[in-house]
N, C-alpha and C positions, 0 to 999 in steps of 0.2 A: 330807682327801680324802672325799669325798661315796661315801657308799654304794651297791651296784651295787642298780639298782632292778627287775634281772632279779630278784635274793634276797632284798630288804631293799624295805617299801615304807614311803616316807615321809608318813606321814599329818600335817605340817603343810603337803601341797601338798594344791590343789582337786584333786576325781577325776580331769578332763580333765588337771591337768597331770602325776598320777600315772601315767594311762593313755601319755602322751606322754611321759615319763622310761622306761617298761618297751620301748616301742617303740624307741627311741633306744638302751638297751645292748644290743638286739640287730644293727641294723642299722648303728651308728655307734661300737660297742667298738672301738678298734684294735688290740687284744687275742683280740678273737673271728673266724674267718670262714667258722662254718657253712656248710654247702650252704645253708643257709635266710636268709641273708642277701641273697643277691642276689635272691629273691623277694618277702622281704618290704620293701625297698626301697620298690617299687610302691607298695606299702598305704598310702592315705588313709586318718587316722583322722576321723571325721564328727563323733560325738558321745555323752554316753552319757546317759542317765534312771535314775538311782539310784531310782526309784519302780519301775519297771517292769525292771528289774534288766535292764539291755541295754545293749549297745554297736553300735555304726555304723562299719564301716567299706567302704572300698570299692578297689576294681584294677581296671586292664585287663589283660585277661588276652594276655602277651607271648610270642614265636611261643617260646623256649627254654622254656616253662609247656606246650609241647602236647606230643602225641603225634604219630606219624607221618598222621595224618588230621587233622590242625589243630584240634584241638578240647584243652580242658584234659584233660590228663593227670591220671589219679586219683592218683599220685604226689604231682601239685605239688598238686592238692585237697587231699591229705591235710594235708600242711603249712601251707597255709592254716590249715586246720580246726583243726590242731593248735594252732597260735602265738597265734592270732587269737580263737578262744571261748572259751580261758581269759579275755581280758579283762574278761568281764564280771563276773570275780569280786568287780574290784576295786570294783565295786559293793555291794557286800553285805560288805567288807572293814572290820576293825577292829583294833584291837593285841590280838593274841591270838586271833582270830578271821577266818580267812583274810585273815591279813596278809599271805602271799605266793602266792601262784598252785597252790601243790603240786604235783604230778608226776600225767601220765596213770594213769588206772586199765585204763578201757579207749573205743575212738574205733571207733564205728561210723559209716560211709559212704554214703546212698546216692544213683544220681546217676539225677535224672529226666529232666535233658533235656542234650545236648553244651552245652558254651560255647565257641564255638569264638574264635580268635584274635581279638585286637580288642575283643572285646566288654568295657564296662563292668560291672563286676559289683558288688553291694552285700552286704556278710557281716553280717547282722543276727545277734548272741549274746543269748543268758539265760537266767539261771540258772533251769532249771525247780524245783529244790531244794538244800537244803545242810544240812547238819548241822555237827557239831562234828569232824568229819574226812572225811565225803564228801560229794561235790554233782553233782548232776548240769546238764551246763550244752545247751541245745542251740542250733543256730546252721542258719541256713540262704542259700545262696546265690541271689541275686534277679537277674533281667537289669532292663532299663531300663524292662520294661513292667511289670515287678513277676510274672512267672513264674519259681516256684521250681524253679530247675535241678540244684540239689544240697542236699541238706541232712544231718548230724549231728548224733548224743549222745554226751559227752564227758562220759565217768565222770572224774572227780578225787578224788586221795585227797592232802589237808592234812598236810602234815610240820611237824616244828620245823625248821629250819636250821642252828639249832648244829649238828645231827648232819651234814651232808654238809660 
């Protein structure tokens, strides 16, 4: 039995296809079925640049993602933000060294312009820093002209996993 690659990352797969194993036990466990799974669905993974410590990914943002004024709900942003900027950890990942995603520390929000339903969106993450147990990662949400409509910093603090 292959290991869950939400807890466990396997580093004899390429980044892309680690990054694409961590997306898969969230949206495709049939074991799991999160509120956050039927959003993150959506999510095209693009690509990532271990240099520039970033990942690509992308949505359309779907009318159950809005608020009653058709525009993305900071709810379903957050979740985004949440699920999605960790990924670039796996960039800068190694055995023993944020091998697995660790747990929020803390996720701040903020939003410059509506994205209202329909709209393509592109969640560009990186890691601005990391240490031996915190990093901070930040990510920001792009429309199609390349104006930044929301963006976040996303404290992370590194666990062992044997413990949970």
């Amino acid at each position: 039995m292959a290991p869950d690659a939400y807890r466990t990352t396997d580093f004899n797969l390429s980044l892309d296809e680690r990054i694409r194993s961590y997306q898969a036990s969230v949206v495709a466990d049939p074991k799991y079925s999160g509120f956050d799974t039927q959003m993150l669905r959506g999510v095209e993974y693009i690509g990532a640049h271990a240099e520039s410590k970033t990942t690509v990914f992308q949505f359309e943002v779907a009318d159950f993602m809005c608020n009653k004024d058709g525009v993305l709900h900071g709810g379903a942003a957050s979740i985004m933000f949440d699920n999605i900027s960790s990924t670039s950890l796996f960039t800068i990942g190694q055995p023993g060294y944020w091998d697995n995603l660790g747990v929020s520390r803390s996720l701040s929000i903020w939003f410059h312009h509506p994205i209202p339903a329909g709209a393509r969106i592109r969640l560009v993450n990186t890691v601005v820093d990391a240490g031996r147990r915190m990093a901070t990662v930040r990510s920001i949400m792009k429309s199609p002209d390349g104006k930044t409509c929301a963006s976040c910093v996303h404290e992370k603090y590194f666990i062992r996993r044997t413990s949970l």
